[in-house]
C-alpha positions in Angstrom: 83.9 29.7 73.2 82.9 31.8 70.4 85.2 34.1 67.7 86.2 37.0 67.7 88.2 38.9 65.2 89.6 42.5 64.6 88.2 44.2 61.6 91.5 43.9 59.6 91.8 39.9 60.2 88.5 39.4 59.9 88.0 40.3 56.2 91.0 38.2 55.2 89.2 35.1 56.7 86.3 36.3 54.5 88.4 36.8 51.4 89.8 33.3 51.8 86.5 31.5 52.4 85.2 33.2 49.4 87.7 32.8 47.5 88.0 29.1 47.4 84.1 29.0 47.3 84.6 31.0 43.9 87.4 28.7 42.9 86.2 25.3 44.1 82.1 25.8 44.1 80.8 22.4 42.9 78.5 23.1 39.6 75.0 22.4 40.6 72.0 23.6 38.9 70.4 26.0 41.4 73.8 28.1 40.5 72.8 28.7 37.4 70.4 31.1 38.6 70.4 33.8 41.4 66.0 34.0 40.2 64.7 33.5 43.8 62.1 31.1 42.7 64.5 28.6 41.7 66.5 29.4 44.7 63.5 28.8 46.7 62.4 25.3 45.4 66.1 24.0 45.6 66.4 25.2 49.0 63.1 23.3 50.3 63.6 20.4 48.3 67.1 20.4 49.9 66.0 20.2 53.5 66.7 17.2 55.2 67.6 15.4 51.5 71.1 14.6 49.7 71.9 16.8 46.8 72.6 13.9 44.6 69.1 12.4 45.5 67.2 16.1 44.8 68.6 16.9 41.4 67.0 15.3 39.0 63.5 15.7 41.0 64.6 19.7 40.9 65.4 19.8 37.3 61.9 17.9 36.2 59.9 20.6 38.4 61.1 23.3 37.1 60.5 22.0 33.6 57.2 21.6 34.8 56.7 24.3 37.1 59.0 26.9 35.8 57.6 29.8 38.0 55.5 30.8 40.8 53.0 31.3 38.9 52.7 28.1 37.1 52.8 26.1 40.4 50.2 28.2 41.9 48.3 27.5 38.9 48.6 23.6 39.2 46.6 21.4 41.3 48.1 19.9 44.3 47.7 16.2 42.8 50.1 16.9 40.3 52.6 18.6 42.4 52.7 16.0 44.9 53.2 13.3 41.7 56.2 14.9 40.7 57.4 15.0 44.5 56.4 11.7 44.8 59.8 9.6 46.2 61.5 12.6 47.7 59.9 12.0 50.7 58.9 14.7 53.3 55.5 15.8 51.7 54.7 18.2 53.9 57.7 20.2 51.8 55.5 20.4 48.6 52.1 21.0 50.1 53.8 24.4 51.5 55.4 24.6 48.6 52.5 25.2 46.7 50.6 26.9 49.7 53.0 29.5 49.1 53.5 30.1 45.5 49.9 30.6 46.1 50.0 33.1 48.7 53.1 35.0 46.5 51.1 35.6 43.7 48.1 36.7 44.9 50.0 39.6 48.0 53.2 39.3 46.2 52.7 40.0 42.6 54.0 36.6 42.1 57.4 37.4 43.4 59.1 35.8 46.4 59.2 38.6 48.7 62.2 40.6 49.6 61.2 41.5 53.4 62.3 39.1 55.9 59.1 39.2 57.9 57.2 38.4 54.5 58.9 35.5 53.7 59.1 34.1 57.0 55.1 34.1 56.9 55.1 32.4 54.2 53.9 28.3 54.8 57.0 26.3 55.0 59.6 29.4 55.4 61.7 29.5 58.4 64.7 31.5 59.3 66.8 29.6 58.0 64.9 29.3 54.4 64.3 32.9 54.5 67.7 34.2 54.7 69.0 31.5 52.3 66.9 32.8 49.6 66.8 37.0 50.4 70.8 36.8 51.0 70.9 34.5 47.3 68.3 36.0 45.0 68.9 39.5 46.6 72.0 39.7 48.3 69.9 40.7 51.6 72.6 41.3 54.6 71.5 38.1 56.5 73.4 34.8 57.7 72.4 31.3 57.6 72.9 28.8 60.2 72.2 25.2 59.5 73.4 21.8 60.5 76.7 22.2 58.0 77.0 25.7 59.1 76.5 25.0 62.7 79.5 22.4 62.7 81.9 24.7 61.0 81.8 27.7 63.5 81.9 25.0 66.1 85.2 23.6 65.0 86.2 27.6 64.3 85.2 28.4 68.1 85.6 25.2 69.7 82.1 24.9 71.0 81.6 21.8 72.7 78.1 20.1 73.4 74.7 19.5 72.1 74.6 22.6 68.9 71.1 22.1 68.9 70.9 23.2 72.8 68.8 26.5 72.3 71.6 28.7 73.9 74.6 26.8 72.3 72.4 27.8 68.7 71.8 31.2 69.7 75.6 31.9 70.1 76.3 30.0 67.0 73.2 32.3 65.7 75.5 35.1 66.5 78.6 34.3 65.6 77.3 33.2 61.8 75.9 37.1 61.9 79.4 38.9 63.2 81.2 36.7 60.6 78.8 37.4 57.4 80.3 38.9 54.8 77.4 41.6 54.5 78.8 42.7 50.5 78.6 39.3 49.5 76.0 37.3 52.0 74.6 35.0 49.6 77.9 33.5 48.5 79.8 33.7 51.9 76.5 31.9 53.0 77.0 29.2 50.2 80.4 29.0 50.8 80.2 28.2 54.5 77.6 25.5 53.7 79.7 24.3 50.7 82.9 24.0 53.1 80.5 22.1 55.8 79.3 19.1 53.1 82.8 19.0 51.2 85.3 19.5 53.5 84.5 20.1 57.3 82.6 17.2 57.1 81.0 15.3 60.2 83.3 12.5 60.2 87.0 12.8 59.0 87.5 16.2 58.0 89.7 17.5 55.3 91.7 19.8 57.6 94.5 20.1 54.8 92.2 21.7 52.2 90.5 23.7 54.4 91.0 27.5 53.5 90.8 28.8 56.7 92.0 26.4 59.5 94.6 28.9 60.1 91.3 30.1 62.7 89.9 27.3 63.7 90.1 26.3 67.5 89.3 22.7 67.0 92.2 22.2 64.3 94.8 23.6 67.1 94.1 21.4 69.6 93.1 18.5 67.3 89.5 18.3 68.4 88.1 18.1 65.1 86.8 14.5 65.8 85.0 15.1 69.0 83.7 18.6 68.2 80.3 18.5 67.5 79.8 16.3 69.8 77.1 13.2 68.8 73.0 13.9 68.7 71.5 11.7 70.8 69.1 9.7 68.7 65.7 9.1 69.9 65.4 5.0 70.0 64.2 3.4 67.0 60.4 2.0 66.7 60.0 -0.9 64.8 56.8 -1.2 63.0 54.7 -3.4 60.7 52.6 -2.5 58.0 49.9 -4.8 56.3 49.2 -3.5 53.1 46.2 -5.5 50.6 47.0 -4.9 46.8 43.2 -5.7 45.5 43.6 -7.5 42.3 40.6 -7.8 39.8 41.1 -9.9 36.4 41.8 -7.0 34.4 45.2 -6.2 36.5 43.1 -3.6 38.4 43.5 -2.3 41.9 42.2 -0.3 44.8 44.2 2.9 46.4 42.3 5.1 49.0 43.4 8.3 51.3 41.8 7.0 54.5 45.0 6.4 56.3 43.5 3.5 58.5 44.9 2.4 61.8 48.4 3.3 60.9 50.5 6.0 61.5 49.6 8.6 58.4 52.9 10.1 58.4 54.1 6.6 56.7 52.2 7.1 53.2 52.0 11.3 53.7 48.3 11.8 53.4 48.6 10.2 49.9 47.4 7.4 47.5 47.9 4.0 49.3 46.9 0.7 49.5 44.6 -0.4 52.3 46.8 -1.0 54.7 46.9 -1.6 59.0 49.3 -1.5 61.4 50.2 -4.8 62.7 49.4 -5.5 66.8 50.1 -9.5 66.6 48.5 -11.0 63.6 49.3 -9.8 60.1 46.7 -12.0 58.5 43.5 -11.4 60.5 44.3 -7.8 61.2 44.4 -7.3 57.2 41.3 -9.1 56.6 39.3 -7.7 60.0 40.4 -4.2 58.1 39.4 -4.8 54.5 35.6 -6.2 56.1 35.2 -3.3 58.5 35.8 -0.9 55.5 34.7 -2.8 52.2 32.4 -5.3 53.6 29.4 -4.1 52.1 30.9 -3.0 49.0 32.7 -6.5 48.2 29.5 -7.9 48.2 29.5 -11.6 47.2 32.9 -11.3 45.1 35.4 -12.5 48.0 33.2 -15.8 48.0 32.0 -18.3 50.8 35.3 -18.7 52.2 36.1 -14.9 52.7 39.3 -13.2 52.0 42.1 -15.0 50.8 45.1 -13.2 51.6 47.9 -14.4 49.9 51.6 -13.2 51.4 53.7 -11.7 48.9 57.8 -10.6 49.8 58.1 -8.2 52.3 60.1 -5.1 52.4 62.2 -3.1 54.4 61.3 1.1 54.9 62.4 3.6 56.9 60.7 7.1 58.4 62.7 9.2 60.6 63.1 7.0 63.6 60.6 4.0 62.5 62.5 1.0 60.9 59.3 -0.5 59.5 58.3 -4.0 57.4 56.0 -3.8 54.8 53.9 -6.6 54.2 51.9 -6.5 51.1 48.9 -9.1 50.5 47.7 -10.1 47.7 43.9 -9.7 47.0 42.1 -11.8 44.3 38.7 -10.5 43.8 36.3 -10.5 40.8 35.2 -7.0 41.6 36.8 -4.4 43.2 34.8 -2.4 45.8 32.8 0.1 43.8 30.8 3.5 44.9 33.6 4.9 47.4 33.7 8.3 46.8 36.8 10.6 46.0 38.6 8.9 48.5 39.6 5.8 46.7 40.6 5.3 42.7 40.3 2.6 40.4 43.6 1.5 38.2 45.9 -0.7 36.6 48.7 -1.4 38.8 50.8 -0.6 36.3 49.7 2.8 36.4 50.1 3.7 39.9 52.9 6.0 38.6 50.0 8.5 37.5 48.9 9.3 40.8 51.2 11.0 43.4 52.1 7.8 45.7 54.7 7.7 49.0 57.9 5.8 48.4 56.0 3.3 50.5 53.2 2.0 48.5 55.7 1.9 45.5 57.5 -0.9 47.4 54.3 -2.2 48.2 53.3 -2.4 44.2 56.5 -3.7 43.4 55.5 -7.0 45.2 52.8 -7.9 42.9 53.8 -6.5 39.3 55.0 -9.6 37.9 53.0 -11.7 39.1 50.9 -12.7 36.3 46.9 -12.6 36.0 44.5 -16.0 36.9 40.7 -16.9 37.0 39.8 -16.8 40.4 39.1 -20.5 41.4 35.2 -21.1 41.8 
């Protein structure tokens, strides 16, 4: 079922919705601005993340990186490190990709053109009309999860939203209802009334500004429309991860991902880590000989690695529930002559290298433990 309204009706539902937006807009800092680089980075940072988690990590990268020119400037390193926690790194790599690509065909300015944007690394529809119809006022509508579920409940649309012809028509029906003069706040606003009040679970029918139109409200369907995602199963997974140890509070972190799914660390800094098949111990220690055999030398001593089980901890990626299990590693020497691929460093100054939320539960496993002569 989709909506349709005459001409007449229809801009009072759009003088309502924007209205209320105006009245009741939450104050967040990407309103400050309408500068479509600041609109940009909020709206990537915001994908698949809670506001309240991306605030503070948007306010320090803009203090850092307060235009596309100084991010395109930077090496990736150090825009991953200040990434580093908000998960979904792929995010900042085309991040910076981009504010490459802007400044060197753009003039340094997010592009106004739709195609433009969208071929741009890490801009897709949505993205691109969430910025153009922000920063520029471009004539174009939005449609995302929040959005989706609030024109369901308007049209009482039943199903899977996601279903490619289900989003088409919800595709459509976001573009007859856009309030072309003022698309980048009627986009905000539907997305503002999707996280505050037509919320997934127990919506706020009575503050809703324009329920008066919604399908779902009249024949009290707002609980069953949209209808659940199916969620693919959960995998469980276990993680070995060695935190080498030298007597100066030293350790090892390295980029080759080992056999472990790469996604879980993001093609970052890590401890040497495996994925555990049966045997967390011997799977650790066949890992750290295959790869640092040579280079340990005589330092691990007669009786090889001593692996010493430190408190696990829980993770979770997308549909992986995984356990970390960090080891502790006493050597007298770390493994030296790797390459770029591995670093050298206190533990207690992992935070200077861009790291995955991962390895930072890993490290907190062995930061207090206290320093001791290996036994001879």
């Amino acid at each position: 079922m989709s909506i349709h309204l005459k001409p007449r009706t229809l801009r009072t539902f759009q003088s309502r919705l924007l209205a209320w937006f105006r009245e009741q807009r939450r104050d967040l800092p990407w309103r400050a601005s309408r500068d479509p680089y600041r609109v940009w980075v909020a709206e990537i940072m915001l994908q698949q993340t809670r506001i309240a988690a991306v605030i503070p990590y948007y306010e320090r990268f803009l203090r850092r990186f307060r235009d596309g020119r100084t991010l395109a400037r930077a090496r990736q390193a150090e825009v991953l490190k200040l990434w580093s926690g908000l998960g979904y790194y792929s995010r900042a790599r085309n991040l910076h990709a981009a504010a490459k690509e802007i400044v060197a065909r753009h003039g340094g300015k997010f592009p106004r053109d739709l195609d433009a944007a969208l071929s741009l690394p890490g801009i897709g529809q949505y993205t691109a009309a969430a910025v153009l119809s922000i920063a520029y006022g471009a004539p174009l509508a939005v449609l995302d999860g929040n959005v989706a579920r609030v024109l369901a409940r308007l049209g009482a649309v039943r199903g899977d939203l996601r279903a490619p012809r289900t989003w088409r028509t919800l595709s459509d029906t976001a573009r007859e209802l856009l309030a072309r003069e003022d698309a980048g706040d009627w986009n905000q606003a539907l997305m503002e009334l999707g996280e505050t009040v037509c919320t997934p679970q127990s919506p706020r029918c009575e503050a809703c500004p324009i329920r008066r139109w919604c399908a779902a409200y009249a024949k009290e369907l707002t609980n069953e429309i949209p209808e659940p995602r199916r969620r693919r199963a959960a995998v469980q997974v276990k993680i070995a991860a060695a935190i080498l140890r030298d007597p100066k509070g030293r350790t090892l972190l390295v980029k080759d991902p080992g056999a472990h799914d790469g996604v879980l660390f993001s093609r970052m800094w890590q401890f040497p880590a495996v994925e555990v098949k049966r045997d967390a111990t011997a799977e650790l220690a066949k890992h750290l000989h295959s790869t640092f055999g040579a280079k340990f030398g005589a330092t691990l001593g007669a009786n090889g690695i001593l692996l010493e089980a430190l408190p696990e901890a829980r993770h979770g990626v997308t549909f992986r529930n995984v356990t970390l299990l960090p080891f502790l590693v006493r050597v007298e020497k770390l493994p030296e002559n790797l390459g770029r691929r591995a670093r050298i460093l206190r533990i207690d100054r992992l935070a200077k290298l861009p790291i995955s939320s991962a390895t930072r539960k890993i490290a907190v496993a062995a930061a207090h433990i206290p320093l001791r002569p290996l036994a001879n």
